[in-house]
Structures are given as C-alpha cells and as structure tokens.
C-alpha positions in Angstrom: 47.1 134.5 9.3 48.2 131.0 10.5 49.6 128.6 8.2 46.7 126.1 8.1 44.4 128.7 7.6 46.5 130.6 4.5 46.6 127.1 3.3 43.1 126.4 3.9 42.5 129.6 1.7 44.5 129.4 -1.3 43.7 126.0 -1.4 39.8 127.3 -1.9 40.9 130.0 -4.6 42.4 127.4 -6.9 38.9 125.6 -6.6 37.0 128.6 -7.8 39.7 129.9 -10.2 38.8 125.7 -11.8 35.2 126.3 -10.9 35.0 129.8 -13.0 37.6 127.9 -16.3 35.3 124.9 -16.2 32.1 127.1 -16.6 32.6 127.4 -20.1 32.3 123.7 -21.8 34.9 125.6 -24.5 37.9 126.2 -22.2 39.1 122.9 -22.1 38.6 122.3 -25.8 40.5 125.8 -26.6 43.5 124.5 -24.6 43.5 121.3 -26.5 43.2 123.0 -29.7 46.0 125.5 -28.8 48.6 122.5 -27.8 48.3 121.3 -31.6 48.3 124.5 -33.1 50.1 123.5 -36.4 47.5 124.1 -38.8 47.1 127.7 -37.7 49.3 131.3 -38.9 50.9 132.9 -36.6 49.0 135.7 -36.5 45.9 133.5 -35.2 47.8 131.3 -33.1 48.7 134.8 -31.1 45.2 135.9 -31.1 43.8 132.6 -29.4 46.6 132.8 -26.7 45.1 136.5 -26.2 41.4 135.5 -26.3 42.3 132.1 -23.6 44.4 134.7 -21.6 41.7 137.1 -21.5 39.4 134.6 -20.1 41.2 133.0 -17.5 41.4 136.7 -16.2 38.4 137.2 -16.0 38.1 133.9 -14.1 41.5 134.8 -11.9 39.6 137.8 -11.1 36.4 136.1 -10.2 37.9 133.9 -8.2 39.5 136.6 -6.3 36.2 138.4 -5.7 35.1 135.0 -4.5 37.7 134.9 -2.2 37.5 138.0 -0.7 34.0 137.9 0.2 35.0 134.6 2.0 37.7 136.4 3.7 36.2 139.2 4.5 38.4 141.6 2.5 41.4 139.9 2.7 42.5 138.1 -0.1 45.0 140.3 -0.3 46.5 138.2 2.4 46.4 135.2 0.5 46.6 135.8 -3.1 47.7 139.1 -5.0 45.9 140.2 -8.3 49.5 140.2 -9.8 49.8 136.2 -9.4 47.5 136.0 -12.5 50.8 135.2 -14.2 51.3 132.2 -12.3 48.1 130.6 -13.0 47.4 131.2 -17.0 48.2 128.5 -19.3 51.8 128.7 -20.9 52.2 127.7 -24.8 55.2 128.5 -26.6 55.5 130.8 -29.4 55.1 128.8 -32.9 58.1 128.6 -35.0 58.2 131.6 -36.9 59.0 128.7 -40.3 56.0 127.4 -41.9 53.4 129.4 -39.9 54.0 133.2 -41.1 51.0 135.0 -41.7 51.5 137.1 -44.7 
C-alpha cells in the first residue's frame, strides 16, 4: 500500500476511533474525573480504569470494523487489533497511602 494512501487510512481510523469515544457525552467527563481521582479508594479507582478501558475497546474495535469495510478487508494493513494498547488512555496507579480500600 503506498505511503500516502496508509497515511490517508490510519489518519481516517483515528477519526472514527474519536468519532465512536465522543458518542457517549460521558467519556470525556469519565477522563476528567479519572485525572483527579483523589477522593476515590483504590479499589474503585481500578474499577473505573477497567470500565473506560472497556469502552474505548469497544470503540478501538468499532473503529476497526469501520475501517475495514472502507478498505475492503484490509485493515489489517493499516492498523492491527493489538495496537488497542497504543490508543487507550494511560493514568497511573494511585498511591497505595491514603487510598487503600479496606
């Protein structure tokens, strides 16, 4: 696949992998609420990260089906299903002082 086009490509499944988080009005609200965490136990701190992780799977995957349709079955080409890692938000782990659950 030539450059441009590859380019061309990933370029559109970034837009629908945004398209697909920005769907829900909640997303961007979730990520704000995750950055100042404080208030929360670990325990449920860990469980959000799941839930939003979950999500922008589900949009990652999407996406992908998105593009492959576009591609005519070859996504594969441009994005792999394993690259999920790459595009799901990152938090750090809470400090394991002041936030325990138990």
């Amino acid at each position: 696949m030539p450059y441009q086009t590859h380019a061309a490509a990933y370029t559109a499944f970034k837009d629908f992998y945004q398209e697909e988080l920005e769907a829900n009005p909640l997303y961007r609200h979730l990520i704000e609420a995750l950055k100042h965490a404080s208030s929360m136990s670990a325990g449920q701190y860990e469980e959000a990260i799941a839930d939003l992780h979950e999500f922008e799977r589900m949009c990652f995957t999407n996406a992908y089906i998105r593009l492959d349709q576009l591609s005519y079955g070859h996504a594969v080409e441009i994005i792999r299903p394993n690259d999920f890692f790459f595009f799901r938000s990152q938090f750090k782990p809470l400090a394991s002082s002041g936030n325990a659950d138990g």
